[in-house]
C-alpha positions as CSV (number, residue, x, y, z in Angstrom):
1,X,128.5,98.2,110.3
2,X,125.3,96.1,109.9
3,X,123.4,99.0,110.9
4,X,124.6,101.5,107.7
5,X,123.7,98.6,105.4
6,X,120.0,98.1,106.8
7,X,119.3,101.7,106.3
8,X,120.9,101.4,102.6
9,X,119.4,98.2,102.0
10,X,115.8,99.9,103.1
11,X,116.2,102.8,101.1
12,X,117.1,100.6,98.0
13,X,113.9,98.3,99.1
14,X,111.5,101.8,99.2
15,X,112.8,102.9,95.8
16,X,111.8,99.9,94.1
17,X,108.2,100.0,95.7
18,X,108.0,103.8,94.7
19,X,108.8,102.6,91.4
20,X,105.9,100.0,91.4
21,X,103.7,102.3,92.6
22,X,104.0,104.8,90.1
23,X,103.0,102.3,87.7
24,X,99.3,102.7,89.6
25,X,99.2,106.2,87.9
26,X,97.9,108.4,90.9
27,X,95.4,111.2,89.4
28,X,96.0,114.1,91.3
29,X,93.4,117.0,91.6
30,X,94.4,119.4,88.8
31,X,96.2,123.1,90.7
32,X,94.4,125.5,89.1
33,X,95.7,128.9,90.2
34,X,94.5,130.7,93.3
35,X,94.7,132.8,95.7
36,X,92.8,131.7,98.4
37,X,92.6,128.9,101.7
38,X,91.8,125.8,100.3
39,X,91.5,122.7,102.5
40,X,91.4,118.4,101.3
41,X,93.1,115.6,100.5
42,X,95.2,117.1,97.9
43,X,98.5,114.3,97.5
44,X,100.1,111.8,99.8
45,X,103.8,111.1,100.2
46,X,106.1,107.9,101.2
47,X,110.2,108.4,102.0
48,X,112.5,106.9,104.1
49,X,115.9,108.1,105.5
50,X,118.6,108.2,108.6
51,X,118.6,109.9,111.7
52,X,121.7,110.9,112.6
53,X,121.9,111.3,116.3
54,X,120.2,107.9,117.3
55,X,123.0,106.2,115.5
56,X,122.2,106.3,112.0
57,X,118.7,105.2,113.0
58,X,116.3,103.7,109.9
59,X,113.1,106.2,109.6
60,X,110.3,105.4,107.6
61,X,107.3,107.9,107.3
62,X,104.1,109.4,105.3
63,X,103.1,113.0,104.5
64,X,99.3,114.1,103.4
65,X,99.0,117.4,101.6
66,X,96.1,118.5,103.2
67,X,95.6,122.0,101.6
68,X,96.9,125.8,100.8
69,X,97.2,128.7,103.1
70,X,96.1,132.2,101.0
71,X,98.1,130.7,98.0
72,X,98.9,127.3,96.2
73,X,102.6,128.1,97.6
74,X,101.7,127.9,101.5
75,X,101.1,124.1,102.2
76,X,99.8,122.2,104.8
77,X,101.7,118.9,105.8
78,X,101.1,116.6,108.5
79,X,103.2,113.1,108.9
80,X,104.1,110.2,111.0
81,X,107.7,108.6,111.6
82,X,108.9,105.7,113.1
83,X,112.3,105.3,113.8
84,X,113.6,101.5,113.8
85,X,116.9,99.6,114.7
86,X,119.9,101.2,117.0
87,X,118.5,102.5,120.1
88,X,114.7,102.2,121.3
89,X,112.1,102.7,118.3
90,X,111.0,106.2,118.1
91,X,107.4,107.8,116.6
92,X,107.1,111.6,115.5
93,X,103.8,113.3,114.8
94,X,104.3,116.4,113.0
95,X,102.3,119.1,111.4
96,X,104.0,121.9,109.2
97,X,103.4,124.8,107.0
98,X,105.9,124.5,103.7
99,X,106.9,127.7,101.8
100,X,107.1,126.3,97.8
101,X,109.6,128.7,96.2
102,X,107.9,127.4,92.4
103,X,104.8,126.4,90.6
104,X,104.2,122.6,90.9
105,X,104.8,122.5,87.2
106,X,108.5,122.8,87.4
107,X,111.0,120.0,87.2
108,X,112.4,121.1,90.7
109,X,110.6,122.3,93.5
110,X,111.8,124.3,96.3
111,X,110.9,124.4,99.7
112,X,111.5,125.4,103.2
113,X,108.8,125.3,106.1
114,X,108.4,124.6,109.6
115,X,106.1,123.2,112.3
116,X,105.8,121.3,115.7
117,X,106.3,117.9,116.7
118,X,104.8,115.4,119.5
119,X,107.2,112.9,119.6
120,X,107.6,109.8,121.9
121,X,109.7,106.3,122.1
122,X,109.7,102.8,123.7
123,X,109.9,103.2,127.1
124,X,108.0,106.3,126.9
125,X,105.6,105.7,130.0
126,X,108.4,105.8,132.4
127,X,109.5,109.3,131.1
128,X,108.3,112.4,132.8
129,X,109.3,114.3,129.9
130,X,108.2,112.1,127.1
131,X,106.4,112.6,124.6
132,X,107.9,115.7,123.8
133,X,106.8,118.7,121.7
134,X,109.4,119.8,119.2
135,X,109.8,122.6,116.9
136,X,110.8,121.6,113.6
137,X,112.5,123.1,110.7
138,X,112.3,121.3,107.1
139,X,113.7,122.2,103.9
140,X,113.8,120.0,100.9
141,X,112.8,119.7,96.9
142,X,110.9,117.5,94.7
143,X,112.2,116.8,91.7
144,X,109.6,115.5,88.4
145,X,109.6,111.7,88.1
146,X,106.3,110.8,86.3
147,X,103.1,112.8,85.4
148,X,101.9,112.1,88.6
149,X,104.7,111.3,91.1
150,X,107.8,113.8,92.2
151,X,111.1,112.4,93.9
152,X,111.7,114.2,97.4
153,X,114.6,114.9,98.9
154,X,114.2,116.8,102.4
155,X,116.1,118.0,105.4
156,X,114.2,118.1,108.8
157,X,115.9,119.8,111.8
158,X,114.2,118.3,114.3
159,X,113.5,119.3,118.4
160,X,115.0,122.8,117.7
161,X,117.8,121.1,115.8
162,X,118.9,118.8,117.8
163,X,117.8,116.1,115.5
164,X,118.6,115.9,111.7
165,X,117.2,113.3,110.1
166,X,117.5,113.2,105.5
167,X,115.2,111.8,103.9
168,X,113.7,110.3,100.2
169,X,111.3,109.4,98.9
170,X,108.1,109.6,96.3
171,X,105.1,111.8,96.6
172,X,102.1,113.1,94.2
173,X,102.1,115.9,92.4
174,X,99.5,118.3,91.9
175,X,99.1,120.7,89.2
176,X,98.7,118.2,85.9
């Protein structure tokens, strides 16, 4: 299956350049506690993964954490995805509230969230129904790599769960 070993050689390929990239030591702003909106550029995130209805379809994306809803626990998340190889290429917008179940100071983070979608593919134009708007459902955890960077390791239950796509990948943390 030449298709299962491009995702696994991409995935192998994305850890080593997260692991070069830590080595640029990120500062992240420091998470003092609060209990109100705040709204920036607060971390960014890389991760790469499988989509499993489009054939085991590579998907590469980024995430911004763009700021806190009434607590540092209630996140803001937009990101992009493109969807390569088996099938046409695929391209997901997405912006989502998380739910962090702990303080960013823990080895393993929590979270669940959810959001909408605009999604579209090649071939789009032709498509009455394309791009689409989805509702999306995420839940995944961060797990302490460096000062600065977390692993992540997420779930998305895409177009009211008829997508799943897994992902990893490396992401700043807050809170140092």
């Amino acid at each position: 299956m030449p298709g299962v070993r491009i995702v696994v050689l991409a995935l192998v390929a994305g850890m080593l350049i997260g692991h070069e990239a830590a080595a640029q030591e990120f500062v992240s702003p420091k998470n003092a506690n609060h209990g109100g909106t705040r709204i920036g550029l607060f971390g960014f995130g890389v991760r790469g993964g499988v989509d499993f209805r489009r054939s085991a379809q590579l998907v590469l994306g980024t995430t911004l954490d763009i700021g806190d809803l009434f607590s540092n626990r209630l996140r803001l998340r937009p990101s992009a995805e493109v969807g390569l190889f088996n099938g046409p290429h695929t391209y997901v917008g997405n912006f989502e509230l998380l739910w962090r179940f702990t303080a960013d100071e823990e080895v393993a983070t929590p979270y669940i969230g959810g959001g909408l979608g605009v999604a579209g593919r090649d071939g789009c134009g032709t498509d009455p129904r394309c791009p689409g708007l989805w509702v999306n459902t995420v839940f995944g955890f961060e797990l302490r790599y460096r000062s600065t960077f977390n692993w992540l390791i997420e779930y998305h239950g895409m177009d009211r769960m008829r997508r799943h796509r897994l992902y990893i990948g490396l992401t700043t943390r807050r809170g140092n």
